[in-house]
C-alpha positions as CSV (number, residue, x, y, z in Angstrom):
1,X,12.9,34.1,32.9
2,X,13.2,35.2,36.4
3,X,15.0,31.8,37.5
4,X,17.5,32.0,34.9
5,X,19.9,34.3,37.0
6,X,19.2,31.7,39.8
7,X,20.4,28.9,38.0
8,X,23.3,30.6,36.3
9,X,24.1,31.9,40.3
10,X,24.5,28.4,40.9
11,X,26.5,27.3,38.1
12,X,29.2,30.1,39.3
13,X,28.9,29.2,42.7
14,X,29.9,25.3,41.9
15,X,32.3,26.7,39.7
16,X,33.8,28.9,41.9
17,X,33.7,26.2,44.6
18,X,35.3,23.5,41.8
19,X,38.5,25.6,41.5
20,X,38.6,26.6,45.3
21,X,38.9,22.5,45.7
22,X,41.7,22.2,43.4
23,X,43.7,25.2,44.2
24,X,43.8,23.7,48.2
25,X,44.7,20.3,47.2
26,X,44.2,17.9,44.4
27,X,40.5,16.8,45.1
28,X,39.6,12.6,46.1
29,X,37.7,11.7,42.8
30,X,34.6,11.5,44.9
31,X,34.4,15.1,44.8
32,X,35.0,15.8,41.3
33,X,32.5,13.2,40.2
34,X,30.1,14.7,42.6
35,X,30.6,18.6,41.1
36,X,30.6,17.0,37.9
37,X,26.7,15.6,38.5
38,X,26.2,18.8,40.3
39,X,26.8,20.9,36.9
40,X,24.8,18.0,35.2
41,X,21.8,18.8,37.0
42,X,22.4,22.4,36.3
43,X,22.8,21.9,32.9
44,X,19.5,19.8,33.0
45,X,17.8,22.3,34.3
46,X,18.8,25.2,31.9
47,X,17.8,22.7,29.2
48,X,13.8,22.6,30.7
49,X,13.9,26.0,31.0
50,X,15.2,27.0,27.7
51,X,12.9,24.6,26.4
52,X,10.0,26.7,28.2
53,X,11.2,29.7,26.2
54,X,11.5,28.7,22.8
55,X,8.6,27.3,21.1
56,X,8.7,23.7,19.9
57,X,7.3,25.1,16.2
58,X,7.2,28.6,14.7
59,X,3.3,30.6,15.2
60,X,0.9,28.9,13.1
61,X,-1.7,30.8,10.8
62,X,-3.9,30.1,8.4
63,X,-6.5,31.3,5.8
64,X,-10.4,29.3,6.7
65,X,-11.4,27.1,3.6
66,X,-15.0,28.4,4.6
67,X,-16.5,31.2,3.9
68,X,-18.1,33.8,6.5
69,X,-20.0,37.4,7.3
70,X,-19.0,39.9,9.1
71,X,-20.7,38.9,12.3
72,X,-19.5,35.4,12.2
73,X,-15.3,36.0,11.6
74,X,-14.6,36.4,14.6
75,X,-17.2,33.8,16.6
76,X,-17.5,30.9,14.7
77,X,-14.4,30.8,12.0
78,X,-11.4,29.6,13.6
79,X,-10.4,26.4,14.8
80,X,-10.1,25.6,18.8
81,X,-7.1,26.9,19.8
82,X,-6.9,29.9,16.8
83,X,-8.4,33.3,17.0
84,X,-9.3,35.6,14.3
85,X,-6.0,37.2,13.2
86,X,-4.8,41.2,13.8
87,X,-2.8,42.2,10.3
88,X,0.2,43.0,12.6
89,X,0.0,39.3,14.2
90,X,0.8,38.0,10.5
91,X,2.4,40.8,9.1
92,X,5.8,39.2,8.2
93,X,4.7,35.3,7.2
94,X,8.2,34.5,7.0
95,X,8.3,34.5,10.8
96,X,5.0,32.1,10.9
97,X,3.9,28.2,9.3
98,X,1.2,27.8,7.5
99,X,-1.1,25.0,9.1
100,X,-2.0,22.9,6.4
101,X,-2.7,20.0,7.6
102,X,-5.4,21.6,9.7
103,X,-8.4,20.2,7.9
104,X,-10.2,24.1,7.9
105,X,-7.3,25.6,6.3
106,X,-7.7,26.6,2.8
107,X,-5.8,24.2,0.2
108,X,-6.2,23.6,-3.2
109,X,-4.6,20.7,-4.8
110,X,-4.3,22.9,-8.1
111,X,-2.4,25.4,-6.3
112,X,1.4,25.8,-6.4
113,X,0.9,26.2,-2.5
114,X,3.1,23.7,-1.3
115,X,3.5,23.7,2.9
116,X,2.9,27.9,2.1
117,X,-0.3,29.9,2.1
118,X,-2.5,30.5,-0.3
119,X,-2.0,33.7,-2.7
120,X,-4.4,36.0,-4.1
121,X,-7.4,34.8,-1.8
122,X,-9.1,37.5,0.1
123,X,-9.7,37.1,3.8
124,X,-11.0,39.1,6.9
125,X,-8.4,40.5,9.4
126,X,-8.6,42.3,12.3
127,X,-7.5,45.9,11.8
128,X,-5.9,47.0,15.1
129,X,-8.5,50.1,15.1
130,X,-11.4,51.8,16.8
131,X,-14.9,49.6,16.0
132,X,-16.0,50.8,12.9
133,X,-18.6,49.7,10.0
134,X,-19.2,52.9,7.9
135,X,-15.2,54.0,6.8
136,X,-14.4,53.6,3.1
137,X,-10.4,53.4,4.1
138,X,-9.5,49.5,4.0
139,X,-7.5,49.2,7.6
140,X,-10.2,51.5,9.6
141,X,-13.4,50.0,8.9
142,X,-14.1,46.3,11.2
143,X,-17.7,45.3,10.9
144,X,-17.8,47.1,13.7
145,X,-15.1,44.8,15.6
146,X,-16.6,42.0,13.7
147,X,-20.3,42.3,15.4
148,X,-22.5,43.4,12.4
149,X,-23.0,42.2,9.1
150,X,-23.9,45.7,8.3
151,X,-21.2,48.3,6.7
152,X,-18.0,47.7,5.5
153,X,-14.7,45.6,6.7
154,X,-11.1,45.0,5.9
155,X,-10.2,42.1,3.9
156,X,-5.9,41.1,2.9
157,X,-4.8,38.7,0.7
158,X,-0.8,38.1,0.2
159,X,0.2,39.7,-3.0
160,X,0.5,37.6,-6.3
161,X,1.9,39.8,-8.7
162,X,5.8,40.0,-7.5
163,X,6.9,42.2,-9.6
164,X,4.3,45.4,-9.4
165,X,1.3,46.5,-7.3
166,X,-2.0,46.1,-9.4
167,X,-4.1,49.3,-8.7
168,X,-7.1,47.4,-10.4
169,X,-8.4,47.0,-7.1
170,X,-7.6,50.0,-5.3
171,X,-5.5,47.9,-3.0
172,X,-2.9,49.1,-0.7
173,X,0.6,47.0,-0.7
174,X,2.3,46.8,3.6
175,X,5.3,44.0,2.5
176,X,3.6,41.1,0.5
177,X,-0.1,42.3,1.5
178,X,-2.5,44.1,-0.2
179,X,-6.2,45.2,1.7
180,X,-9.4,46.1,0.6
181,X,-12.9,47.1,1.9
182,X,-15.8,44.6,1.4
183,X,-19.6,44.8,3.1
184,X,-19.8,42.7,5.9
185,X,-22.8,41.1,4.6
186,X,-20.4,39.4,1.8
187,X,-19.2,35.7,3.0
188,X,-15.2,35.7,3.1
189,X,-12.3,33.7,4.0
190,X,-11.0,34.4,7.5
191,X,-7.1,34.7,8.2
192,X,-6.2,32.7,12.0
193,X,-3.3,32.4,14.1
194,X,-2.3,30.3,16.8
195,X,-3.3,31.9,20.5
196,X,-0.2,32.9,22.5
197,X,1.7,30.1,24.4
């Protein structure tokens, strides 16, 4: 980001120095065509960094077809180059792809799943809080940071009833998620996302 202003410096500069040339005297064609290849490169260069910036493919997530403890989400069940997702890293899946054609993520050929996730399927997730293994609130309790297969963690699944929240199992609704509470000792799903670029 910081060479940005140094390139678009630059560009004004040759710019500046384009219209100086042609305001003295009509330019040899020399000159022109070597400005020209100067803003080229310039161009060229803006490109690679841009290109830097933006991501070649949106954040990719995904729910693991296998099942694990507490103790194991975060150690053992996400791919090489995926971590065990925070709520707020897959919050709005709009913003995200789903990796399907990563042979651990969960697909069923049944399922009206498409390239998209997986609905109604439960899965550990990282709660953003304090360690915790003995809170009853789904959102604060983390198998103690995902460490113990004793107590209580957080489990999410995206919503499948559109048109209402289903209080049948005590679930809380943030956008198209609801959460839960489940022992750690119980083997679950784990939600992933792509590390950082």
């Amino acid at each position: 980001m910081k060479r940005l202003p140094l390139v678009a410096a630059i560009v004004l500069v040759s710019l500046v120095g384009m219209v100086g040339v042609s305001r003295a005297a009509d330019p040899p064609i020399q000159t022109v065509l070597t400005n020209l290849q100067v803003l080229q490169n310039v161009v060229k260069a803006l490109q690679a960094q841009l290109a830097k910036l933006v991501p070649a493919h949106p954040r990719l997530y995904y729910l693991t077809l296998g099942n694990y403890r507490g103790a194991e989400a975060n150690t053992t069940a996400c791919a090489s180059g995926f971590h065990m997702a925070s709520l707020f890293e897959i919050l709005d899946p709009s913003n995200l792809q789903y990796a399907t054609k990563l042979a651990g993520a969960f697909k069923e050929a049944h399922r009206d799943q498409g390239l998209g996730p997986p609905v109604g399927v439960l899965g550990w997730i990282r709660t953003g809080t304090a360690s915790a293994f003995n809170q009853t609130y789904w959102g604060t309790t983390n198998c103690n940071s995902w460490t113990s297969d004793l107590g209580i963690g957080t489990v999410v699944r995206l919503y499948p009833l559109w048109e209402s929240l289903n209080n049948e199992w005590s679930y809380s609704l943030q956008g198209w998620w609801e959460s839960a509470t489940q022992d750690c000792d119980t083997p679950n799903h784990v939600w992933c996302v792509e590390d950082p670029w």
